[in-house]
LUMNUZA-540388 format. One record per residue (C-alpha): residue number from 1; residue in three letters; x, y, z. Coordinates in steps of 0.02 Angstrom, whole numbers, plus 50000, padded with zeros to 5 digits. Example, Ala and Ser with C-alpha at 12.3 -4.5 7.8 and 13.67 -1.06 7.14 Angstrom:
+-----+---------+-------+-------+-------+
! num ! residuo !    c1 !    c2 !    c3 !
+-----+---------+-------+-------+-------+
!   1 !     ALA ! 50615 ! 49775 ! 50390 !
!   2 !     SER ! 50684 ! 49947 ! 50357 !
+-----+---------+-------+-------+-------+
//
This chain:
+-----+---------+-------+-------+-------+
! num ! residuo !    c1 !    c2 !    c3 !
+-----+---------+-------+-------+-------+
!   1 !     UNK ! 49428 ! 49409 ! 47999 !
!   2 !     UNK ! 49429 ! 49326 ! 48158 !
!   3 !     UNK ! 49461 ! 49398 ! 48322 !
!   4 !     UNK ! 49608 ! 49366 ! 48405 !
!   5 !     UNK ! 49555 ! 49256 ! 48545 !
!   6 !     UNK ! 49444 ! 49171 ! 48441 !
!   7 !     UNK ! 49560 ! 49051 ! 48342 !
!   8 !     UNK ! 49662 ! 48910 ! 48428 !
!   9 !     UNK ! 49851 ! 48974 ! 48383 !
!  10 !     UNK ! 49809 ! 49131 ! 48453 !
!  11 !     UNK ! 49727 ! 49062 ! 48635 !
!  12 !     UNK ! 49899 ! 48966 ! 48630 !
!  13 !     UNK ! 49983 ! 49120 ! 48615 !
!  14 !     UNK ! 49883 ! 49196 ! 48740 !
!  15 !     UNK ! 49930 ! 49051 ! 48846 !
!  16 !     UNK ! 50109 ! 49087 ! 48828 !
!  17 !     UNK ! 50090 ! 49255 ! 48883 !
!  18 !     UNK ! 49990 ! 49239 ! 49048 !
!  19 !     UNK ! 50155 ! 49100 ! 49084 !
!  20 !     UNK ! 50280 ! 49233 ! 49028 !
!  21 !     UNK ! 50175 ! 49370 ! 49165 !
!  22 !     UNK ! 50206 ! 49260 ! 49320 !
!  23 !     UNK ! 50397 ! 49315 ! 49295 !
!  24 !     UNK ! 50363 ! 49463 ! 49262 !
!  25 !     UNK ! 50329 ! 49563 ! 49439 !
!  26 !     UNK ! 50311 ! 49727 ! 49349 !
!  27 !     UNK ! 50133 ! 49636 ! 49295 !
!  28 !     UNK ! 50058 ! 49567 ! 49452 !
!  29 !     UNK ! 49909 ! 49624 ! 49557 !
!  30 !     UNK ! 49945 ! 49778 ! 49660 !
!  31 !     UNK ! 49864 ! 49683 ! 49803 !
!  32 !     UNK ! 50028 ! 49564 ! 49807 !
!  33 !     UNK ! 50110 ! 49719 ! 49827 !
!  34 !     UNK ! 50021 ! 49841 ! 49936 !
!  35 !     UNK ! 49978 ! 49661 ! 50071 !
!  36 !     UNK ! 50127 ! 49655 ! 50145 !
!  37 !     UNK ! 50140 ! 49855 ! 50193 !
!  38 !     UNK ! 49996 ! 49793 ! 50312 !
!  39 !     UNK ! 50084 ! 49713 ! 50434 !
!  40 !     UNK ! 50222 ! 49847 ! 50425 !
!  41 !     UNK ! 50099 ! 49998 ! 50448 !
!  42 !     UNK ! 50033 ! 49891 ! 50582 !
!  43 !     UNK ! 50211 ! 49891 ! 50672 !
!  44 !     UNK ! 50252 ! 50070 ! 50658 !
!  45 !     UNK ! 50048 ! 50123 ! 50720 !
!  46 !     UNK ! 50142 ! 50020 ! 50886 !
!  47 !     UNK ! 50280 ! 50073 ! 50886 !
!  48 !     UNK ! 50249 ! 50259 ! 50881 !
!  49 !     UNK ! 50098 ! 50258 ! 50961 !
!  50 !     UNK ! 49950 ! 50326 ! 50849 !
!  51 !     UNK ! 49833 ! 50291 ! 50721 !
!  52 !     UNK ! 49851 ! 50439 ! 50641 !
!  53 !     UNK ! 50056 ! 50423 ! 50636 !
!  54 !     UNK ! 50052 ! 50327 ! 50475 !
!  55 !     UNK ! 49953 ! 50487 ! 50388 !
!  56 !     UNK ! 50067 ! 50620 ! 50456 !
!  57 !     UNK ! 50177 ! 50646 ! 50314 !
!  58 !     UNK ! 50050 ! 50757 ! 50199 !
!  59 !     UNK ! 49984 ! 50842 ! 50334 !
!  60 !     UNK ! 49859 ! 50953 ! 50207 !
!  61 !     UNK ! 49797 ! 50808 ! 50120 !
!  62 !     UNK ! 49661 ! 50691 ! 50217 !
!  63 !     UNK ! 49752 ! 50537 ! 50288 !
!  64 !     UNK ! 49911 ! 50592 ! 50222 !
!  65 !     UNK ! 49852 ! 50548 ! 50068 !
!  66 !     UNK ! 49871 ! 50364 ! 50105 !
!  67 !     UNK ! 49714 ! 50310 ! 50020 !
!  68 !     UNK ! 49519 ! 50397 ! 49946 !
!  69 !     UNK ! 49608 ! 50578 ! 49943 !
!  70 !     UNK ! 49507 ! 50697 ! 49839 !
!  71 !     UNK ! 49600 ! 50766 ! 49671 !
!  72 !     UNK ! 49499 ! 50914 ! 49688 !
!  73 !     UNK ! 49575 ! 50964 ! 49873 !
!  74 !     UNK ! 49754 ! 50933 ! 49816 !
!  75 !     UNK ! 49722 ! 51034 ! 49664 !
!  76 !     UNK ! 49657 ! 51182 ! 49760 !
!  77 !     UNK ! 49805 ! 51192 ! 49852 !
!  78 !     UNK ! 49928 ! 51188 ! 49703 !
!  79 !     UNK ! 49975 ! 51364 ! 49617 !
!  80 !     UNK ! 49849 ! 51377 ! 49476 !
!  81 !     UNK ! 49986 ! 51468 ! 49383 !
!  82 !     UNK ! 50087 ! 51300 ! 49364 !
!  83 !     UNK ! 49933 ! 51171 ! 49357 !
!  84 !     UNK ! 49809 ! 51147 ! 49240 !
!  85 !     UNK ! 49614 ! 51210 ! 49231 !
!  86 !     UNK ! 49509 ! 51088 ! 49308 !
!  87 !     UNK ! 49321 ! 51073 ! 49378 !
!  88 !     UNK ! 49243 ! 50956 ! 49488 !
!  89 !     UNK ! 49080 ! 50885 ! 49429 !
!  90 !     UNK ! 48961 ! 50825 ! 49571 !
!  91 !     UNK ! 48860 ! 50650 ! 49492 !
!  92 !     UNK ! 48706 ! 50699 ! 49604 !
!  93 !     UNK ! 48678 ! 50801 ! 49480 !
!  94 !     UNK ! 48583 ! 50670 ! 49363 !
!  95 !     UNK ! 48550 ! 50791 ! 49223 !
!  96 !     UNK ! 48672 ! 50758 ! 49071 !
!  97 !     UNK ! 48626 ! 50929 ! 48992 !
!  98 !     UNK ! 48658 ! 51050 ! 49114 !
!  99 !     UNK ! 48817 ! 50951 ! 49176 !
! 100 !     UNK ! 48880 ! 50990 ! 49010 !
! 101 !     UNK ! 48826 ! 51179 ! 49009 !
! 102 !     UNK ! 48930 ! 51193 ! 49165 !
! 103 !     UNK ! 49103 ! 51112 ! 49067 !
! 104 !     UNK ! 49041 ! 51235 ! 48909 !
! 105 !     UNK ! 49030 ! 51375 ! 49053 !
! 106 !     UNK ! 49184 ! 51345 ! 49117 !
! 107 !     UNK ! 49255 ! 51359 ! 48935 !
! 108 !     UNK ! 49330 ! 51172 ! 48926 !
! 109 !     UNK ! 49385 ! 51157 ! 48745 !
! 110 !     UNK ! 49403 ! 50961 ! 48668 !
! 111 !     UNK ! 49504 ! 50851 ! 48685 !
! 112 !     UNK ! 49517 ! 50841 ! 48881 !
! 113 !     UNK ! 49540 ! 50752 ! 49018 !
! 114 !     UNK ! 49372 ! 50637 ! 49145 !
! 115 !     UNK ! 49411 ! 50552 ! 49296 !
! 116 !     UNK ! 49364 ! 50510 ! 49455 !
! 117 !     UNK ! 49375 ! 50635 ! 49575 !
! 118 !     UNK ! 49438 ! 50488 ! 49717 !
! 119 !     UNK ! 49542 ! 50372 ! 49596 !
! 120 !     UNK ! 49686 ! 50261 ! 49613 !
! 121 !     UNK ! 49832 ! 50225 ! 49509 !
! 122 !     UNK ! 49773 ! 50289 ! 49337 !
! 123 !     UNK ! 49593 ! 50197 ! 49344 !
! 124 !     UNK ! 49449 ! 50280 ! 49268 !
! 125 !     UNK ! 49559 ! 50404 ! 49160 !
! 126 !     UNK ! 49486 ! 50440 ! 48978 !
! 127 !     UNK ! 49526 ! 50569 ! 48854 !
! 128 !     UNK ! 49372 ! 50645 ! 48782 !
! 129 !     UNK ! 49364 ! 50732 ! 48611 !
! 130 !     UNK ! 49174 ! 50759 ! 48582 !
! 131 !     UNK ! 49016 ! 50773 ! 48671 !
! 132 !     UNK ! 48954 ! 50596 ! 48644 !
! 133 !     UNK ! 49100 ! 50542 ! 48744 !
! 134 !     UNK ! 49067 ! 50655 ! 48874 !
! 135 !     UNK ! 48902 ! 50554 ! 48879 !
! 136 !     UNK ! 48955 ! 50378 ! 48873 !
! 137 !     UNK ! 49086 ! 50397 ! 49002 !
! 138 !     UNK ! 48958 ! 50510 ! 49114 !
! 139 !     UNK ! 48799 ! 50381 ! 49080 !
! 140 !     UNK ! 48929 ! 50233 ! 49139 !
! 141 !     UNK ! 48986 ! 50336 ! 49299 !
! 142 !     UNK ! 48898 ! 50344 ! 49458 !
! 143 !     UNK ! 49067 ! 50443 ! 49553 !
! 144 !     UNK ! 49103 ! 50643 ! 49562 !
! 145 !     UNK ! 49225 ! 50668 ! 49419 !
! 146 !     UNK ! 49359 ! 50807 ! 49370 !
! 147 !     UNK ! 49359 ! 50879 ! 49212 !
! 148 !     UNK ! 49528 ! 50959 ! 49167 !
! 149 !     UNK ! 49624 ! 51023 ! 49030 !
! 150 !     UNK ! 49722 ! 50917 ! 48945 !
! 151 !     UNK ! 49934 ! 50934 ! 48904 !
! 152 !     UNK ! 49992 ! 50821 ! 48758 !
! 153 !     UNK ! 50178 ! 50815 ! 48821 !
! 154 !     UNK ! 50256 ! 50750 ! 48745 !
! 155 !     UNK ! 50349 ! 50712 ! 48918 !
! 156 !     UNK ! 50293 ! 50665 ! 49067 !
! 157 !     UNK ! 50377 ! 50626 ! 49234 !
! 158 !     UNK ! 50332 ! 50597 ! 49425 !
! 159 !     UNK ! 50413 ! 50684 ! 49549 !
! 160 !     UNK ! 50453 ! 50639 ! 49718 !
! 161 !     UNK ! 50485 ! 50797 ! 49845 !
! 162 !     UNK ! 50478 ! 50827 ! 50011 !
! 163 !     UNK ! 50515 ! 50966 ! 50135 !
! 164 !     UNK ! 50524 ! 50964 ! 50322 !
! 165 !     UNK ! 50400 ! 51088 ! 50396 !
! 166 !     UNK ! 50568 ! 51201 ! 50478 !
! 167 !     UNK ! 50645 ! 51197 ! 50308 !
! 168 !     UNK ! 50629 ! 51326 ! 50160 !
! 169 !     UNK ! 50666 ! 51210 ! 50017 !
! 170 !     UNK ! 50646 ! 51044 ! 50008 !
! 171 !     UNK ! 50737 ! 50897 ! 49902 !
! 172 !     UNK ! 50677 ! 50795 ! 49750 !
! 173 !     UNK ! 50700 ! 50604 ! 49820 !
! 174 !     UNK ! 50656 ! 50538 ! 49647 !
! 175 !     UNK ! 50582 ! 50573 ! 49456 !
! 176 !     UNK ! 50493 ! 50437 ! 49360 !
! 177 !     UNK ! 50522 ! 50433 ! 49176 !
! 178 !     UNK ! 50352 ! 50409 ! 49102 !
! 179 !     UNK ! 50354 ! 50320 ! 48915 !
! 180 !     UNK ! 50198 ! 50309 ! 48808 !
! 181 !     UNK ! 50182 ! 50141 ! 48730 !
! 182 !     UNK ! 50192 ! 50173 ! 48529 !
! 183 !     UNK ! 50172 ! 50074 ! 48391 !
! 184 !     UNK ! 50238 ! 50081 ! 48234 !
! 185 !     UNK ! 50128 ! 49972 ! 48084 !
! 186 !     UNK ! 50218 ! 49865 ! 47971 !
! 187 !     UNK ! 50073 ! 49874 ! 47806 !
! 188 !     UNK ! 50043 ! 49679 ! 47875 !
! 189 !     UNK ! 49973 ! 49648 ! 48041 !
! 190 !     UNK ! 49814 ! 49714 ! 48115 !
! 191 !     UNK ! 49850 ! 49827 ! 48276 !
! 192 !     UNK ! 49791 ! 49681 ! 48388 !
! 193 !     UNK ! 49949 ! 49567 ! 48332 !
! 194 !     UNK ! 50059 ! 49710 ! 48351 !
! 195 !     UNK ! 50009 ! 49716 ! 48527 !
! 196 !     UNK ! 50000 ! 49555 ! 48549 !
! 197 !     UNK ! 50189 ! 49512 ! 48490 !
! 198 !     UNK ! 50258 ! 49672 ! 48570 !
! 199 !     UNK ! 50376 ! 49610 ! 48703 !
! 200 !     UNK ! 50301 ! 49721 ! 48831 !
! 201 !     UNK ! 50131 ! 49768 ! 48770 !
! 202 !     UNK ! 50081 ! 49605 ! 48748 !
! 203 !     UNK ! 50046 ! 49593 ! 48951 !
! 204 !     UNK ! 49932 ! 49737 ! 48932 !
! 205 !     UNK ! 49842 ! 49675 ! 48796 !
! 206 !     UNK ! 49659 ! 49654 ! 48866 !
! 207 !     UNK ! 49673 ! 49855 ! 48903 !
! 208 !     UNK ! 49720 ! 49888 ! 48724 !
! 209 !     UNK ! 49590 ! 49797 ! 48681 !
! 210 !     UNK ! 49456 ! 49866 ! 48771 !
! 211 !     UNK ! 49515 ! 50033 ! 48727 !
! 212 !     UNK ! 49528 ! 49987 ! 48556 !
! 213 !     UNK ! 49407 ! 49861 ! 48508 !
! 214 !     UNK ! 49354 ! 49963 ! 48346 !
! 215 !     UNK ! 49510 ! 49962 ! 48287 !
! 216 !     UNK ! 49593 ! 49783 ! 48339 !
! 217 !     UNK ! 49584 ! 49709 ! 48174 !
! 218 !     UNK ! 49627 ! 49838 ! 48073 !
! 219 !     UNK ! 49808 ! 49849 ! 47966 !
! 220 !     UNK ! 49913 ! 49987 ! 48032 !
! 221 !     UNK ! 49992 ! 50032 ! 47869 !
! 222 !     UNK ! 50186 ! 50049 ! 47846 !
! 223 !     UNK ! 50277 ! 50185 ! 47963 !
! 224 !     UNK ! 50100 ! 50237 ! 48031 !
! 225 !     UNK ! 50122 ! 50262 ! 48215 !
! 226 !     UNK ! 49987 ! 50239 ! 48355 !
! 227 !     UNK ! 50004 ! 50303 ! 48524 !
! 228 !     UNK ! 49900 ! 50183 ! 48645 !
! 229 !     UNK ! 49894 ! 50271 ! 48780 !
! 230 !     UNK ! 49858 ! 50458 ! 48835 !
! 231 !     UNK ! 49882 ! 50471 ! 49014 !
! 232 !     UNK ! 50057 ! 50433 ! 49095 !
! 233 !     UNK ! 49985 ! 50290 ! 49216 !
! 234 !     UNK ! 50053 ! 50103 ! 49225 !
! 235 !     UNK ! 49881 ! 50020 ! 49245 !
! 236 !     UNK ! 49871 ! 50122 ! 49055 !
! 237 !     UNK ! 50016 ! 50037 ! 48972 !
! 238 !     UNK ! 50160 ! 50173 ! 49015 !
! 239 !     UNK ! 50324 ! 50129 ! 49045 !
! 240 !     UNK ! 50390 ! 50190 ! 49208 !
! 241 !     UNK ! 50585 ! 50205 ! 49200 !
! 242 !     UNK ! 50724 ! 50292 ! 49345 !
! 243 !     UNK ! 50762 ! 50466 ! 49303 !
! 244 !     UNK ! 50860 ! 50514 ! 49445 !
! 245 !     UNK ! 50999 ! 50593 ! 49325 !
! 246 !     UNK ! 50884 ! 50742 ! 49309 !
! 247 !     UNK ! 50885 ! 50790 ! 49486 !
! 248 !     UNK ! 50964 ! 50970 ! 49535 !
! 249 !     UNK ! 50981 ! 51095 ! 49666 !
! 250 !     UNK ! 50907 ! 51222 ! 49556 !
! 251 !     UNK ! 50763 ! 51077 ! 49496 !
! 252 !     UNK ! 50752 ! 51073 ! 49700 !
! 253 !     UNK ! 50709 ! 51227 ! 49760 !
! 254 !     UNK ! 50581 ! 51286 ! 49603 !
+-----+---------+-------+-------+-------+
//
């Protein structure tokens, strides 16, 4: 069978999509995005008078968090009873072998969770469920990583809370709905046109792709469902949705 992108209907297809993305802003480059918050931090450094103004608002988190924050810092000062177990893992350490003695140390059971200990917007996540994973993603790595446990859901939400520094509670400004992109097979299409025709997925599709190259042209059979994604990150295919509705006093001041 031929690949996807291989055959002329389908790089017409494919052609149709990229067309269909330029009206869709949900799907551009974060750069269009982030650019013009330059000009704006720029006016507010003025107008208030300090560099460092723009970084004030997490005050325990370098730069406010505003860019390169460490996972491991934040982590640390989170309540371990309501987090889960992680581990930074230093890549100066070259030696595969005893990296891995320290996650078997530290009594990491598969599947879990490798990133990058300095990572933005969901890149570098992977879900690991053996040892020659561990490898490939640590041989094709040349960052400090975290290892941490790993929480199926099957919900997932971001929270948005802040607290003054003279106030006891805070307020929840916002909660992002996070939906995993799931497909259900139909006993006739390999999982690569399912993605492919899916009305959202199909913007996505070079991630699915590379995540699932093995598997691209193979038949999903009938009512077989396939989760593509495991972490609750746009740049990973979830759908981020308002979930304001869920906001409470007693949601507030947990």
């Amino acid at each position: 069978m031929k690949r996807l992108y291989h055959t002329i209907n389908h790089k017409i297809i494919l052609w149709k999509i990229w067309f269909r993305k330029l009206i869709q802003p949900e799907f551009w480059p974060s750069w269009i995005f982030y650019s013009p918050l330059v000009p704006y931090i720029f006016f507010l450094t003025i107008r208030y008078k300090g560099l460092g103004t723009i970084c004030a608002a997490n005050p325990g988190i370098p730069l406010g968090g505003l860019v390169g924050e460490s996972k491991e810092q934040i982590f640390n000062n989170l309540n371990s009873k309501h987090s889960l177990k992680f581990l930074k893992l230093f890549r100066e350490e070259n030696r595969f072998d005893l990296i891995y003695k320290i996650i078997l140390k530290n009594k990491f059971k598969f599947p879990y969770i490798l990133k990058p200990d300095s990572g933005q917007r969901g890149c570098g996540i992977k879900l690991v469920k053996n040892k020659k994973e561990v490898f490939e993603y640590w041989n094709n790595t040349n960052v400090d990583l975290i290892v941490q446990e790993y929480d199926p859901g099957p919900k997932e939400a971001g929270i948005f809370y802040y607290r003054f520094p003279y106030e006891t509670h805070g307020k929840i400004l916002s909660i992002t709905k996070k939906t995993f992109p799931i497909l259900e097979g139909n006993g006739i299409d390999t999982l690569g046109n399912l993605i492919i025709r899916h009305p959202r997925f199909q913007f996505q599709w070079k991630i699915f792709q590379e995540r699932f190259f093995k598997e691209w042209d193979t038949i999903l059979s009938k009512g077989e469902i396939k989760r593509l994604a495991e972490a609750g990150n746009h740049c990973q295919g979830t759908l981020f949705t308002d979930g304001s509705y869920l906001i409470t006093e007693e949601l507030s001041k947990k």
